[in-house]
BAKE-983245 format. One record per residue (C-alpha): z, y, x; residue number from 1. Coordinates in steps of 0.5 Angstrom, whole numbers. Example, Ala and Ser with C-alpha at 12.3 -4.5 7.8 and 13.67 -1.06 7.14 Angstrom:
+-------+-------+-------+-----+
:     Z :     Y :     X :  nr :
+-------+-------+-------+-----+
:    16 :    -9 :    25 :   1 :
:    14 :    -2 :    27 :   2 :
+-------+-------+-------+-----+
***
This chain:
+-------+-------+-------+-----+
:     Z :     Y :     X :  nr :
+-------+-------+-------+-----+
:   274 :   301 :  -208 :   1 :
:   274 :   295 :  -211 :   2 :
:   279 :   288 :  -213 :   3 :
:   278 :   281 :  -211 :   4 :
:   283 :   275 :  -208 :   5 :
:   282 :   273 :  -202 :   6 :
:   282 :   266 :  -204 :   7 :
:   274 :   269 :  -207 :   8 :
:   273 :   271 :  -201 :   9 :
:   274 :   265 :  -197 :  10 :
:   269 :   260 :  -202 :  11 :
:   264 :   265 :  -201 :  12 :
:   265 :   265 :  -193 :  13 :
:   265 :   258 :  -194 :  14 :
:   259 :   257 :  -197 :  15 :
:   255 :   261 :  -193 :  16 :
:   258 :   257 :  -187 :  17 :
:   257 :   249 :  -190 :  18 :
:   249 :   252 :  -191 :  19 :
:   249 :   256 :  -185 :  20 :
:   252 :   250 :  -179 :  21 :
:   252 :   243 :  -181 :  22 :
:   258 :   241 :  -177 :  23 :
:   261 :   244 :  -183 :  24 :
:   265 :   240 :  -187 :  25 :
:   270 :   242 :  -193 :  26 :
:   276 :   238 :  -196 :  27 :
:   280 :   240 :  -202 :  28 :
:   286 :   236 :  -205 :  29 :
:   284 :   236 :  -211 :  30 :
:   285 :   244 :  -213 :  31 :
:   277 :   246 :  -210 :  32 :
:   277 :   250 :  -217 :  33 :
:   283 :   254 :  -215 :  34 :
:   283 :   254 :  -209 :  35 :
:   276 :   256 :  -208 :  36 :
:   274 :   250 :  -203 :  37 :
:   269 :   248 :  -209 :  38 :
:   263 :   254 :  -206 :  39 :
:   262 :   249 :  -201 :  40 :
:   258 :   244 :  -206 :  41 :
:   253 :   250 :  -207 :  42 :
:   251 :   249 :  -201 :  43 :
:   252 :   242 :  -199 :  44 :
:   256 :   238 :  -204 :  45 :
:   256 :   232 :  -199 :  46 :
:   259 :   235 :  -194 :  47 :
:   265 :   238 :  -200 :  48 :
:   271 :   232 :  -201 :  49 :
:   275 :   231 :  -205 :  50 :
:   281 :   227 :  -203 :  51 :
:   286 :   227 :  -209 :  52 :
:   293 :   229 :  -209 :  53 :
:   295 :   227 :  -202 :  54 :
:   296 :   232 :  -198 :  55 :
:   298 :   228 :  -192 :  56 :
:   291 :   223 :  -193 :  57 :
:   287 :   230 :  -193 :  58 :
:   289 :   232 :  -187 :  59 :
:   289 :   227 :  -182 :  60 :
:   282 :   225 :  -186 :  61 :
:   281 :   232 :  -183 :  62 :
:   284 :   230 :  -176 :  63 :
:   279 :   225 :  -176 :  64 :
:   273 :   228 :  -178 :  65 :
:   274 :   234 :  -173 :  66 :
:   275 :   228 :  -167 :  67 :
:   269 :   226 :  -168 :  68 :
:   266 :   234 :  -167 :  69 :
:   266 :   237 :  -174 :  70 :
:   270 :   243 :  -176 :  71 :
:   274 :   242 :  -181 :  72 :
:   276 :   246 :  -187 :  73 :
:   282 :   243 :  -191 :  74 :
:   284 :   246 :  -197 :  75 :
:   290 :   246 :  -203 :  76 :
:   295 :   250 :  -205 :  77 :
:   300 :   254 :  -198 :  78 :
:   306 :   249 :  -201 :  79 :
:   303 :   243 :  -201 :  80 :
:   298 :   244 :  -194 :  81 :
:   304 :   246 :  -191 :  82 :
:   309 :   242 :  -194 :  83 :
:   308 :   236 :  -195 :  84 :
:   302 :   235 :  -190 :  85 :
:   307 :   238 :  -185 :  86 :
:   308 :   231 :  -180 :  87 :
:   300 :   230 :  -179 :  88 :
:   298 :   237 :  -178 :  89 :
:   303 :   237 :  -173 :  90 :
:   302 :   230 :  -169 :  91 :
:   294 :   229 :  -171 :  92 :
:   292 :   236 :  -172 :  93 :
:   296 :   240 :  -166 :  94 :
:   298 :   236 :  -161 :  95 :
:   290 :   234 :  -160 :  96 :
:   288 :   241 :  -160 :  97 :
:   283 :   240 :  -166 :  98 :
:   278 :   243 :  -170 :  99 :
:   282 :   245 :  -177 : 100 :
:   284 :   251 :  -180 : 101 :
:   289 :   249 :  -186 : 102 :
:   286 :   253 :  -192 : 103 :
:   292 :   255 :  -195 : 104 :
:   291 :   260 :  -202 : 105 :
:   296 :   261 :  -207 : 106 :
:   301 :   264 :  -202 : 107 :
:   307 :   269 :  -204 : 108 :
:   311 :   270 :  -210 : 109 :
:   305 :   273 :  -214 : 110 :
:   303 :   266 :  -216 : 111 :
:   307 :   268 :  -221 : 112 :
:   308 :   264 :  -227 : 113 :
:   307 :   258 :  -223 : 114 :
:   314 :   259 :  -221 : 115 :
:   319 :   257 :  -214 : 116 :
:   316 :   250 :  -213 : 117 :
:   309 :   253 :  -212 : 118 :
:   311 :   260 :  -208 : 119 :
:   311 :   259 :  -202 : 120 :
:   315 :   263 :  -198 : 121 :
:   316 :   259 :  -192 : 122 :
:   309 :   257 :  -189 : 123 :
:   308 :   262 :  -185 : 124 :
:   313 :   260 :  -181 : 125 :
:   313 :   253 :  -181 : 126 :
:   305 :   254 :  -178 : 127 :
:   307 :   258 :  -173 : 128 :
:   313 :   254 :  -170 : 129 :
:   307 :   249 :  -168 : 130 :
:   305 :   249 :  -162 : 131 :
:   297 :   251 :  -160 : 132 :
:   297 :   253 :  -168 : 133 :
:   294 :   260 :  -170 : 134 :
:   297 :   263 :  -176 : 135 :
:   293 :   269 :  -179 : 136 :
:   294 :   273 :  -187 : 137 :
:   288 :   277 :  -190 : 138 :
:   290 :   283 :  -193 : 139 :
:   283 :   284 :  -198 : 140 :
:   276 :   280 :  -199 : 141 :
:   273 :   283 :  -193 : 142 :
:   278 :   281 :  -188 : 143 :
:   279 :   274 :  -192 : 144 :
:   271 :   273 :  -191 : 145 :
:   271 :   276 :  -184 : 146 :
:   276 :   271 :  -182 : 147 :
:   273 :   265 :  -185 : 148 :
:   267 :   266 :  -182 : 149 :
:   271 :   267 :  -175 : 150 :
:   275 :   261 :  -177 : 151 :
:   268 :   257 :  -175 : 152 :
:   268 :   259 :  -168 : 153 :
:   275 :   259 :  -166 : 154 :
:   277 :   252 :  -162 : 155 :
:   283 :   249 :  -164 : 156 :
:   287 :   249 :  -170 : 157 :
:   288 :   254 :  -175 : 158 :
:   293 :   256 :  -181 : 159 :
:   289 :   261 :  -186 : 160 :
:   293 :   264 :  -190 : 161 :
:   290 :   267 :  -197 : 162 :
:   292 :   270 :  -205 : 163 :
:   291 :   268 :  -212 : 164 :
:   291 :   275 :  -215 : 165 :
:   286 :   280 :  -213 : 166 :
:   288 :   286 :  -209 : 167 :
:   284 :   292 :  -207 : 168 :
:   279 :   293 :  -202 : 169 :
:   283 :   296 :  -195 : 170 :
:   276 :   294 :  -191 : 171 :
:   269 :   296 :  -192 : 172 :
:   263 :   293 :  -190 : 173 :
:   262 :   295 :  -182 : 174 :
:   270 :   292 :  -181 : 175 :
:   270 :   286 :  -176 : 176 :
:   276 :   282 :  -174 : 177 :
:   279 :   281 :  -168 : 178 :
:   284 :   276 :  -166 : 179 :
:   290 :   277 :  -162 : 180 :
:   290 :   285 :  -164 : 181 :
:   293 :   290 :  -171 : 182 :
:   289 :   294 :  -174 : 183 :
:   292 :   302 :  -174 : 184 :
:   290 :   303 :  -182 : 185 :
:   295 :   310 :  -182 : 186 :
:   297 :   315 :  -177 : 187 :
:   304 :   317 :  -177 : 188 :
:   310 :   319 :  -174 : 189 :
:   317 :   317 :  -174 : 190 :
:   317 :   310 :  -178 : 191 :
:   312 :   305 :  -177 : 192 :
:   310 :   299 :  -182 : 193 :
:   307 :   294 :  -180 : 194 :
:   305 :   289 :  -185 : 195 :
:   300 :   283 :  -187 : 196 :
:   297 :   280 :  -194 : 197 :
:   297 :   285 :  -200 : 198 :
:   304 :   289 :  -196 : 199 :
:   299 :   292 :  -192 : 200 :
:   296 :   296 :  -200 : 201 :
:   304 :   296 :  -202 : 202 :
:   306 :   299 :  -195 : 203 :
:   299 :   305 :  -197 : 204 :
:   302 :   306 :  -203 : 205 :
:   308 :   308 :  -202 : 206 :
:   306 :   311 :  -195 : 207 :
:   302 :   316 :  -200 : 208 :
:   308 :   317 :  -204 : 209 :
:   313 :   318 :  -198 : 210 :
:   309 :   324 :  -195 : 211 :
:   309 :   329 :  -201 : 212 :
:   316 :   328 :  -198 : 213 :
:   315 :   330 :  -191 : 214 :
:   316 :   322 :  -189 : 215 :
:   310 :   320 :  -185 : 216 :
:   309 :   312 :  -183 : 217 :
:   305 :   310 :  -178 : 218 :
:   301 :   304 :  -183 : 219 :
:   299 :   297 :  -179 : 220 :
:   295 :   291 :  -181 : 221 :
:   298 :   285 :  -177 : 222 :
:   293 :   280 :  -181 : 223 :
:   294 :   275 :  -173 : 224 :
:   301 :   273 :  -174 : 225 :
:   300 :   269 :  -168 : 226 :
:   298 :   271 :  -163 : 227 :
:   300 :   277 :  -165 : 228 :
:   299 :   284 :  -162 : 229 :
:   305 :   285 :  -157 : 230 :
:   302 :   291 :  -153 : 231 :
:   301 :   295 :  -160 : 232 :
:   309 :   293 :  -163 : 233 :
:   311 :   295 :  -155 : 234 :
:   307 :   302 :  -157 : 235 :
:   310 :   303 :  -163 : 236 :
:   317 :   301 :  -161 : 237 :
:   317 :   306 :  -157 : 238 :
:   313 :   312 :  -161 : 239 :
:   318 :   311 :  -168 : 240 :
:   325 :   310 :  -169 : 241 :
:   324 :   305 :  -174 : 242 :
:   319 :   299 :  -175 : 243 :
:   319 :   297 :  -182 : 244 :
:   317 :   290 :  -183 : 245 :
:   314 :   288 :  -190 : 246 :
:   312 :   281 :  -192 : 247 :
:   310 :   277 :  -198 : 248 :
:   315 :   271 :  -195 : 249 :
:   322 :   270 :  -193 : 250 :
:   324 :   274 :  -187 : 251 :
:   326 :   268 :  -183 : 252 :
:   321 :   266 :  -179 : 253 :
:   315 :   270 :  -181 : 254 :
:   313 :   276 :  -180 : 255 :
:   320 :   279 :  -179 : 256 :
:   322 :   274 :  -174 : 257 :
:   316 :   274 :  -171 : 258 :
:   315 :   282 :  -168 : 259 :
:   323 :   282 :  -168 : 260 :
:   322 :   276 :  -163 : 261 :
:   317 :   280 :  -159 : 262 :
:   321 :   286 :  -159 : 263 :
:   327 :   283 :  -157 : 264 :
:   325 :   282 :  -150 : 265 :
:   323 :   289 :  -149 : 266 :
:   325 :   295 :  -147 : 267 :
:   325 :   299 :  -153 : 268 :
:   329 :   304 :  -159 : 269 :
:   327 :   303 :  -165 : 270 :
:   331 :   300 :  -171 : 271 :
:   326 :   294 :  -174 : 272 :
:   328 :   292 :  -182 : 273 :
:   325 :   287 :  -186 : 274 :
:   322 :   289 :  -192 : 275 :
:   321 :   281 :  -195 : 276 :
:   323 :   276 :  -199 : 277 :
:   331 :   276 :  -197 : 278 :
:   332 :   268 :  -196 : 279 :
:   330 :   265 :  -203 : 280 :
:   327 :   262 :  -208 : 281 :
:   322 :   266 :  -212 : 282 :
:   322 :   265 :  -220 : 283 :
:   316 :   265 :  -225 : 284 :
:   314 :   271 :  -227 : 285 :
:   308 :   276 :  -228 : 286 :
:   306 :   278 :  -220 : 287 :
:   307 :   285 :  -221 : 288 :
:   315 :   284 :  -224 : 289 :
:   317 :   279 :  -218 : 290 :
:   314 :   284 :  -214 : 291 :
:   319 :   289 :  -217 : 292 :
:   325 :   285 :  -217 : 293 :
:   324 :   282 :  -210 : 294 :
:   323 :   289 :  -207 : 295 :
:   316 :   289 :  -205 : 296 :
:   312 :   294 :  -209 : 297 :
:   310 :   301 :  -207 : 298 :
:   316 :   304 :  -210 : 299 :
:   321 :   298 :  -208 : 300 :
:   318 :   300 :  -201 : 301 :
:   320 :   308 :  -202 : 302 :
:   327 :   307 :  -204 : 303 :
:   328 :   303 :  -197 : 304 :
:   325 :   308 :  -193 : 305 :
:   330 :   314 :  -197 : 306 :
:   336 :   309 :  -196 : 307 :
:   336 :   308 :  -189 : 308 :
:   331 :   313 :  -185 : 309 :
+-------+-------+-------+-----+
***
């Protein structure tokens, strides 16, 4: 198998559909080079924008465009997509139900060297608490590719939420994504992960290792944060005795809060613990070491399971 980031995935996808679909039109905030957006001039350089850094401007230009019958990918880094443009993908972008995916790439702390300014720990959660916003996290290239290209069929707004580091393959060609559903990577009993982005490789990792010690987890790829898979958590609620949750972001408001607020509502038994970023900032540092000091890498994983199980 091999590496890529799902931010490679996502450029590729994206040229494919602006030379594919000429309603099709790619917005960047002036980071086209990194966040990928740039694969889109390949096709069409008349139909890829650069829109400086204004965040903002980008995404009610985006706003416009889609009112006017385009589909359109808006680009820049989870940060500053989320952050700072928070108001217009609210107020222009989801309360008229339209036809933007917000492209945030450079997710999570392994940005790396780039720091707390640049990690963005709480874009999931700022996306999903929007009303008739979808949020959706790729954990490898294949998946990142089959989402961009569904993007471009989906009606209405959509958060896309993508890497800086290349991760292993998880999919092979024949994988399709489905809205709304997780994916059953590993079956298991007892334990259960379910996790998005590069915790879903982090979480096969570490389930290989807990089984030389007789510990089996159930492995789950919830790439649809929202809508989210409410019959597979129920299944799993009621089959294993805990629900490990594992996130490249804050457990507030994430994935965590989002399968806990789901569960709560059900009759069920099992335990569900985080395995996250614990309500902080990140810091600069190589991915893995920030991977490995906020208790996200395989052998972290491990030692939470032996602690608490």
């Amino acid at each position: 198998m091999g590496k890529m980031a799902t931010r490679d995935a996502y450029g590729n996808a994206l040229r494919e559909l602006v030379s594919e679909n000429p309603n099709i039109v790619a917005l960047d905030a002036d980071l086209s080079k990194s966040t990928k957006s740039f694969e889109a001039t390949k096709a069409d350089p008349s139909r890829h924008f650069n829109m400086g850094i204004a965040e903002g401007n980008m995404m009610a230009v985006a706003a416009g465009l889609a009112a006017s019958g385009k589909t359109v990918f808006a680009s820049s880094f989870a940060m500053f997509a989320t952050g700072r443009a928070f108001e217009m993908i609210r107020n222009s972008i989801c309360y008229p139900y339209l036809n933007v995916r917000v492209c945030g790439s450079h997710a999570g702390i392994t940005v790396g060297e780039d720091g707390a300014s640049h990690q963005a720990l709480e874009d999931i959660a700022i996306m999903r608490a929007i009303p008739n916003m979808t949020v959706l996290c790729p954990c490898d290239g294949k998946e990142a590719y089959e989402i961009t290209k569904y993007a471009a069929k989906h009606v209405g707004p959509m958060y896309l939420r993508f890497g800086r580091s290349a991760v292993e393959d998880v999919h092979d060609d024949s994988y399709t994504f489905t809205i709304g559903k997780g994916e059953v990577l590993k079956e298991g009993k007892d334990i259960a992960f379910v996790a998005c982005g590069l915790m879903v490789q982090e979480s096969l990792k570490a389930a290989a290792e807990l089984e030389k010690e007789g510990i089996c987890p159930t492995v789950v790829n919830m790439a649809s944060i929202k809508p989210i898979d409410k019959e597979l958590l129920i299944e799993l609620a009621n089959t294993h005795h805990t629900i490990y949750v594992l996130e490249e972001h804050n457990i507030v408001g994430g994935l965590f809060g989002t399968v806990c607020e789901v569960l709560a509502q059900e009759t069920r038994t099992a335990r569900i613990l985080p395995i996250g970023v614990l309500d902080s900032f990140g810091e600069s540092g190589k991915p893995q070491e920030l991977l490995d000091k906020y208790g996200l890498s395989a052998k972290c994983i491990v030692e939470r399971v032996k602690e608490t199980n």
